[in-house]
GUVONU-395620 format. One record per residue: residue number from 1; residue in one letter; x, y, z of N, C-alpha, C in turn. Coordinates in nm, 2 decimals. Atoms other than C-alpha are relative to their C-alpha. Example, Ala and Ser with C-alpha at 12.3 -4.5 7.8 and 13.67 -1.06 7.14 Angstrom:
BEGIN
PT num residu   n.c1   n.c2   n.c3  ca.c1  ca.c2  ca.c3   c.c1   c.c2   c.c3
PT   1      a   0.09  -0.12   0.00   1.23  -0.45   0.78   0.09   0.12   0.00
PT   2      s  -0.09  -0.11   0.00   1.37  -0.11   0.71  -0.08   0.11   0.08
This chain:
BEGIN
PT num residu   n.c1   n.c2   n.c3  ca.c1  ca.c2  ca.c3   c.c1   c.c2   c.c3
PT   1      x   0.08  -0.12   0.00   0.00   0.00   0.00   0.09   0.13   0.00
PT   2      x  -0.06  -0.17  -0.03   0.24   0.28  -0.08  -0.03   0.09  -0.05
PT   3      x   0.08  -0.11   0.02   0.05   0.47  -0.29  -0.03   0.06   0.06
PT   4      x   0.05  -0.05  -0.08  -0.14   0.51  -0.04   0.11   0.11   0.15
PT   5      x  -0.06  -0.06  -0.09   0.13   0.62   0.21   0.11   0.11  -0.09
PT   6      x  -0.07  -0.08   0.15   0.29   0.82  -0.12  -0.10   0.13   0.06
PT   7      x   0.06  -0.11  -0.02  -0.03   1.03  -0.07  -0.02   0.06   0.14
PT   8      x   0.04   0.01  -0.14  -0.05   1.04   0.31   0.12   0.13   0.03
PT   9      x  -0.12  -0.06  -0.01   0.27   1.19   0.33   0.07   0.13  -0.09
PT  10      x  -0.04  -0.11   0.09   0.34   1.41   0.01  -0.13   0.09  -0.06
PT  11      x   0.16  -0.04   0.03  -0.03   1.50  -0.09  -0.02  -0.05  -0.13
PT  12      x   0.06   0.06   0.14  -0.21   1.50  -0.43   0.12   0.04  -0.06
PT  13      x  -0.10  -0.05   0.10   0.13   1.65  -0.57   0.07  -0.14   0.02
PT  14      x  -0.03   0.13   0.03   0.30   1.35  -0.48  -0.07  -0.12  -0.09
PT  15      x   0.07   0.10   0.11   0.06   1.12  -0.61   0.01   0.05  -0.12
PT  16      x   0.01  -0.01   0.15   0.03   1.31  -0.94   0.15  -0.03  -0.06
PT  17      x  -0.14   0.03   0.07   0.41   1.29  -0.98   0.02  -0.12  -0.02
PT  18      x  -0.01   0.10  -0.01   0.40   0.95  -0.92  -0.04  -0.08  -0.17
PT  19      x   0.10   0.07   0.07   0.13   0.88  -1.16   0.05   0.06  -0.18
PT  20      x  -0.05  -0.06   0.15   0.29   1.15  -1.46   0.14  -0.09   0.02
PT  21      x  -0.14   0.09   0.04   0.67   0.92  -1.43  -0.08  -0.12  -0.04
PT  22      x   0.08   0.11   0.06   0.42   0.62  -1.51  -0.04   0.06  -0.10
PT  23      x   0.04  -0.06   0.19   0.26   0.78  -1.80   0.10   0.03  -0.05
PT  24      x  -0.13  -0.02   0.14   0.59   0.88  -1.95   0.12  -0.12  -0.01
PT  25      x  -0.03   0.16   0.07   0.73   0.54  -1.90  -0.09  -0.04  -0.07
PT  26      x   0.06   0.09   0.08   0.48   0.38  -2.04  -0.06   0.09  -0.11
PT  27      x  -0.01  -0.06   0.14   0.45   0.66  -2.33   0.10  -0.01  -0.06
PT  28      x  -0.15   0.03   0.07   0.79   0.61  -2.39  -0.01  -0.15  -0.04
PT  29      x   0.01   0.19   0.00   0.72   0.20  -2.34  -0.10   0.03  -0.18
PT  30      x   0.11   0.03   0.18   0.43   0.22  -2.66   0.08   0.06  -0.13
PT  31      x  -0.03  -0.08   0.13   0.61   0.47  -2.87   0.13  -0.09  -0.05
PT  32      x  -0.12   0.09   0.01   0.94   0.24  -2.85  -0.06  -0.17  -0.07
PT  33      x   0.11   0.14   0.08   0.65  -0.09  -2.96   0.00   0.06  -0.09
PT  34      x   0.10   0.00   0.15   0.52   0.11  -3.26   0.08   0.07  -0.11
PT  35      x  -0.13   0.03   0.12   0.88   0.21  -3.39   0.07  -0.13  -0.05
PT  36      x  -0.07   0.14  -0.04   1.00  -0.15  -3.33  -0.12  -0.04  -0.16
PT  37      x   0.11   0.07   0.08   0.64  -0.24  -3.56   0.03   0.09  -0.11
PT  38      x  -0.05  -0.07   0.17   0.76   0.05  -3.83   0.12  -0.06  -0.06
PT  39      x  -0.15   0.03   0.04   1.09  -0.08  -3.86  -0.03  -0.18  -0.06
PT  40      x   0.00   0.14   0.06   0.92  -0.46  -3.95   0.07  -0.14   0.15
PT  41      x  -0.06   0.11  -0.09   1.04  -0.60  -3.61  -0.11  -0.01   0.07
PT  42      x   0.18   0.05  -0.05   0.67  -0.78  -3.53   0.07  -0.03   0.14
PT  43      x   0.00   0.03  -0.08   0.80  -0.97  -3.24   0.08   0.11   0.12
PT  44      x  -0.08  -0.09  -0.10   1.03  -0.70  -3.06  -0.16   0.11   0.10
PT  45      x   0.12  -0.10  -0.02   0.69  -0.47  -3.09  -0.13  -0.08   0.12
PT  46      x   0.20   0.11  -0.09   0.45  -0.76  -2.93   0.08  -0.03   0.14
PT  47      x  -0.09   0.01  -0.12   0.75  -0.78  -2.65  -0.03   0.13   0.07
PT  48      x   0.02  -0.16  -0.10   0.75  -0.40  -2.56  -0.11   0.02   0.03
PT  49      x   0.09  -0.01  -0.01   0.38  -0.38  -2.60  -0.06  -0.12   0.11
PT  50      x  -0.03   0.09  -0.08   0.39  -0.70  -2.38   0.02   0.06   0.14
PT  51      x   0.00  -0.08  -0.14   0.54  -0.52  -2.12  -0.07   0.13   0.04
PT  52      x   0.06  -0.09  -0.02   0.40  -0.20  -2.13  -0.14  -0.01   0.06
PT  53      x   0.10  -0.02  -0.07   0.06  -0.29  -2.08   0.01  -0.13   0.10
PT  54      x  -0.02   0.07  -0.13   0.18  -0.57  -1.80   0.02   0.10   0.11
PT  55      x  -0.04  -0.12  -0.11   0.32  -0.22  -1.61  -0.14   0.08   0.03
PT  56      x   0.07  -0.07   0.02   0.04  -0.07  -1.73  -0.15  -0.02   0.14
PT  57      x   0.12   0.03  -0.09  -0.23  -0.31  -1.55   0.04   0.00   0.14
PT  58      x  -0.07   0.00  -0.13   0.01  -0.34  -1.24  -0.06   0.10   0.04
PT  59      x   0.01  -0.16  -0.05   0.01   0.03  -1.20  -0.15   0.01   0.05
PT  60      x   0.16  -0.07  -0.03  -0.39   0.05  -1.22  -0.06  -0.06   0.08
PT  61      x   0.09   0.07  -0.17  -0.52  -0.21  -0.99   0.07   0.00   0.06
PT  62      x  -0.11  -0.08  -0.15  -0.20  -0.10  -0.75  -0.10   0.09   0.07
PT  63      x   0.06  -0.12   0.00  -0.36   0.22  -0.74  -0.20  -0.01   0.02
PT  64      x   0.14   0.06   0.01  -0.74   0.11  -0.79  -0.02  -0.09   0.15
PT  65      x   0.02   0.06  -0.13  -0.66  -0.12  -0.43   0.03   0.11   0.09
PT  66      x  -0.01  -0.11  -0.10  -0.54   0.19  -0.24  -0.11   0.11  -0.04
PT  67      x   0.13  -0.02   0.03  -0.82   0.35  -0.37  -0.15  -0.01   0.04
PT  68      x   0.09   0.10  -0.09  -1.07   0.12  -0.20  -0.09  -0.01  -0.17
PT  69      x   0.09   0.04   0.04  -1.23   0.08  -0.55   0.02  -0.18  -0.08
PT  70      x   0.02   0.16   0.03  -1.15  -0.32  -0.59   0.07  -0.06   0.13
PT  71      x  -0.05   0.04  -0.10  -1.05  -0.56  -0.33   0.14  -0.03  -0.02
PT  72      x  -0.18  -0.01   0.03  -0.68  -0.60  -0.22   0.07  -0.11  -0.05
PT  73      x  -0.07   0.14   0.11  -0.51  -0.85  -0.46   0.16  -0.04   0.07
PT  74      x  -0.15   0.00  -0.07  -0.14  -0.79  -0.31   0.09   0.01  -0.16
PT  75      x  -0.08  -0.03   0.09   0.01  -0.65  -0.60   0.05   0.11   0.01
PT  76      x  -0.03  -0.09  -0.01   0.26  -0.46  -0.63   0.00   0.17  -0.06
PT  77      x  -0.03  -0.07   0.10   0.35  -0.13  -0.75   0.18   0.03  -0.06
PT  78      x  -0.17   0.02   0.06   0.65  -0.13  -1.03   0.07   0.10   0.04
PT  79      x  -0.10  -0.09  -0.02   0.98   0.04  -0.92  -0.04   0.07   0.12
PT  80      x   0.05  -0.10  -0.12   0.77   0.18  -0.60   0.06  -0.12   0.13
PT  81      x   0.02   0.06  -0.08   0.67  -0.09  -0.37   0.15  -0.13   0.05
PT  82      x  -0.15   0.04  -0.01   1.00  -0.30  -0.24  -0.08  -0.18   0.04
PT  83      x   0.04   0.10  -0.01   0.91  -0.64  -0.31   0.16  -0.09  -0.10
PT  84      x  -0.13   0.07   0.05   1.27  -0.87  -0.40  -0.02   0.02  -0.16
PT  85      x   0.03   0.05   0.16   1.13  -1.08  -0.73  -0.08   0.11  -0.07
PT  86      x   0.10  -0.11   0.08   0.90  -0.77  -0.84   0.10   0.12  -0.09
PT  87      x  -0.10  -0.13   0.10   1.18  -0.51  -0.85   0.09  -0.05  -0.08
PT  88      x  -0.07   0.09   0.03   1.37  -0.78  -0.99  -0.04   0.03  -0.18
PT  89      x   0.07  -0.02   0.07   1.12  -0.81  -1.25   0.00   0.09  -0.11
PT  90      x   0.07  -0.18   0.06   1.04  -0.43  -1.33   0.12   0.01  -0.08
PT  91      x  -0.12  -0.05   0.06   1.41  -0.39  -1.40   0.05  -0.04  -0.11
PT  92      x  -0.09   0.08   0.15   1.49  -0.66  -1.65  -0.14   0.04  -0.05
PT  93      x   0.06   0.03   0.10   1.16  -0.59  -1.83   0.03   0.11  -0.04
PT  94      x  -0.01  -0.12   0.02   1.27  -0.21  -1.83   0.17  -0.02  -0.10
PT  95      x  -0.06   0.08   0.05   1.58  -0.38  -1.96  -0.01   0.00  -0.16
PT  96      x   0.03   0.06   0.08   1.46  -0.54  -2.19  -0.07   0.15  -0.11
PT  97      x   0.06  -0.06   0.07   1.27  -0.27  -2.31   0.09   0.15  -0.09
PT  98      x  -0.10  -0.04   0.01   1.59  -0.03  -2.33   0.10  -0.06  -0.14
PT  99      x  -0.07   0.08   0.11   1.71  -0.26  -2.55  -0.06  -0.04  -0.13
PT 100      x   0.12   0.00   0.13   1.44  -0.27  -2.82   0.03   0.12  -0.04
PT 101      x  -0.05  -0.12   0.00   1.49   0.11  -2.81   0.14   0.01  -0.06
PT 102      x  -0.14   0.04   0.03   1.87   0.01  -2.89   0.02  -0.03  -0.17
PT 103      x  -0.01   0.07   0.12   1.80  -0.19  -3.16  -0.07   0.09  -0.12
PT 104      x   0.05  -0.09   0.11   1.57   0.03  -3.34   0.07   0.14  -0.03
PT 105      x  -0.11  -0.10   0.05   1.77   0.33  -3.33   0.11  -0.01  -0.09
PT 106      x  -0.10   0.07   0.04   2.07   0.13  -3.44   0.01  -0.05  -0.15
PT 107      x   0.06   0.04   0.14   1.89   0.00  -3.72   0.08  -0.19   0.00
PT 108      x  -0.11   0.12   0.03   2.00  -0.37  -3.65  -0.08  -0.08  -0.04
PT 109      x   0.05   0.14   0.10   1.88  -0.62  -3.87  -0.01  -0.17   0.00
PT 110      x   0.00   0.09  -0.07   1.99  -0.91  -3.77  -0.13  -0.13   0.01
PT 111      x   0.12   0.05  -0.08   1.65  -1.03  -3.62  -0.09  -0.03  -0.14
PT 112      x   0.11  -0.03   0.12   1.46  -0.97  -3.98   0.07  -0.12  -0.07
PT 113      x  -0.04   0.14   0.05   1.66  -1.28  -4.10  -0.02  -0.11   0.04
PT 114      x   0.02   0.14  -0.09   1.56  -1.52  -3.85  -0.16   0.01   0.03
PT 115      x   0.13  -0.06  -0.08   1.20  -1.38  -3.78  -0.08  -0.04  -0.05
């Protein structure tokens, strides 16, 4: 529940900052899917898109249980809440997604031979 204790502590300005570094990950996460899908790299794009909206649903029923509008699942929130295998998780799929971003820029080809 640290959302909840996010807002307790910093107010609505905290929470919104919270909530705008999530939207610009995960605007950055789709826009990095739908160059990956211009560039012809289908599976890189269904990877980032993959994670994006895995962060994406995390984030909203995180938030949606401190909220009180659904009951409490025990999920976390990414890169917030300090859970071992989660932050574990968050990092390699942020990772991972760093590195699609890599490849597209790069222009690496590679992948379009085997794909």
């Amino acid at each position: 529940m640290i959302f909840s204790v996010i807002g307790e502590e910093l107010g609505i300005v905290g929470m919104m900052f919270v909530l705008l570094c999530f939207a610009y990950i995960l605007g950055k996460g789709f826009n990095i899917a739908k160059e990956a899908l211009k560039n012809g790299r289908k599976y890189s794009s269904y990877v980032a898109f993959g994670i994006c909206t895995w962060f994406s649903m995390q984030v909203s029923v995180n938030i949606a249980m401190n909220l009180g509008l659904i009951p409490i699942k025990g999920f976390t929130l990414p890169l917030i809440s300090y859970g071992g295998s989660s932050m574990i998780f968050a990092i390699v799929a942020l990772a991972i997604l760093l590195r699609i971003d890599m490849e597209n820029r790069a222009g690496y080809e590679k992948q379009k031979h085997f794909v």
